[in-house]
Phi, psi and omega in degrees: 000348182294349166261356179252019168129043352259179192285151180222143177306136197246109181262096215270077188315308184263041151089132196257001187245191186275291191307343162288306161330270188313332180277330179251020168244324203259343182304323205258136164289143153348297173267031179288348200058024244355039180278008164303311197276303177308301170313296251262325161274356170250354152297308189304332186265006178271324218259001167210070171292330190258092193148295192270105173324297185221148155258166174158197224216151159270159184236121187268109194273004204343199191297001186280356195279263180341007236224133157340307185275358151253344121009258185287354128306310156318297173324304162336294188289335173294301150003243271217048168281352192271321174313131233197109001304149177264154177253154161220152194252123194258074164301100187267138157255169173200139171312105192316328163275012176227003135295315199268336177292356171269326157304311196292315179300262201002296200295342172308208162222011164274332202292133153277330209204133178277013201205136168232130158275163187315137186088339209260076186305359191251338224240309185286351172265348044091277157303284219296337195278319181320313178275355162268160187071046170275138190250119188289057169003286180273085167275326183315284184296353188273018178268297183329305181318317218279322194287346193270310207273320174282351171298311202298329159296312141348285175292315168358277218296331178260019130349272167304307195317303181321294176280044156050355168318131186278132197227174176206126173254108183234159190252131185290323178303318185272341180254354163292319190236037170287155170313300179243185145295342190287289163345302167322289193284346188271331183307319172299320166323321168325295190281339169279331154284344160305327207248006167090011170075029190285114191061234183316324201304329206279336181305149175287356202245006197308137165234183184289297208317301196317326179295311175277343176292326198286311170359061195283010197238122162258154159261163201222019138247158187273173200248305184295147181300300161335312159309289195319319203235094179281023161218056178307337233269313142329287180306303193302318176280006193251317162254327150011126182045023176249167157338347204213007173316325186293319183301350111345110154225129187281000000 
């Protein structure tokens, strides 16, 4: 957010677990309507009037997205897509096999931090030595995992489409991991004209560098599988010619 006028703290306001989620969706009543979402952005648009472009929330949808209080929240936000400011939903997607290996890193016992900041060189050799070599437990069983997780994404994602939520669908791979630079920046550009181009994001002269200087956060994973997955070659033949072959980057 710091290009659209400055960073602001990413906050995973409805919980960063499955179980922190579902405990703070069944908190709020049913017929709350989404006044959960509203206080919580207009506190938020109080308290960085001087600045800050855009405000929101990480939002994690795990099985709590379906729960009544998120529910009537979505809805909300389809309500009052004509409205100005407008809320909108920013859909980061990330690859299903590179989820469940960001877990399995969690779990090391090198890992530190879920988050390294830019510059903070100990905390980023650290994580990044933590996502190589992972050994994938169940292979037996990891196609079934993988077809359960990219479903559950699936409905997210016809979810929003159905109830109308103004969404931007963007891939977590191309803006973190892109191929090129071009690829990086035209994704962001996605989200920054969805989001009305607001203070820098808006400039014509915008490049990738600008984009990664903007970063308050490094990333601390490698992109090829083969690094990441010390029994690839196992993991590779178990999807090797199925639906989910695309999740293998070589």
């Amino acid at each position: 957010s710091k290009l659209t006028g400055k960073e602001m703290k990413s906050d995973e306001y409805t919980g960063s677990s499955i179980s922190d989620s579902l405990k703070f969706f069944e908190n709020i009543g049913p017929t709350e309507g989404g006044k959960w979402m509203m206080d919580y952005l207009c506190s938020r648009q109080r308290q960085e009037k001087d600045g800050a472009g855009v405000v929101g929330f990480k939002w994690k949808p795990h099985l709590s997205i379906y729960l009544p209080a998120s529910q009537n929240a979505l809805e909300l936000i389809a309500r009052l897509a004509v409205n100005d400011p407008p809320i909108r939903v920013v859909r980061s997607r990330r690859n299903s096999l590179d989820v469940y290996l960001s877990g399995l890193k969690h779990a090391s016992p090198i890992y530190t931090s879920a988050h390294c900041k830019a510059g903070d060189i100990s905390c980023i050799r650290h994580n990044t030595k933590a996502g190589l070599n992972i050994t994938i437990p169940d292979v037996k069983n990891l196609y079934k995992f993988l077809r359960r997780e990219v479903d559950a994404e699936d409905s997210v994602d016809w979810m929003l489409k159905k109830l109308g939520v103004p969404t931007v669908f963007v891939s977590y791979e191309k803006l973190y991991f892109p191929k090129t630079p071009a690829e990086g920046l035209n994704e962001w550009k996605r989200i920054f004209t969805f989001l009305g181009n607001i203070g820098q994001s808006g400039n014509s002269d915008l490049i990738w560098d600008d984009i990664v200087n903007s970063m308050g956060h490094a990333p601390t994973s490698v992109d090829k599988h083969y690094v990441k997955i010390a029994n690839f070659e196992s993991v590779w033949k178990k999807l090797k010619d199925t639906d989910l072959e695309y999740l293998i980057r070589h």
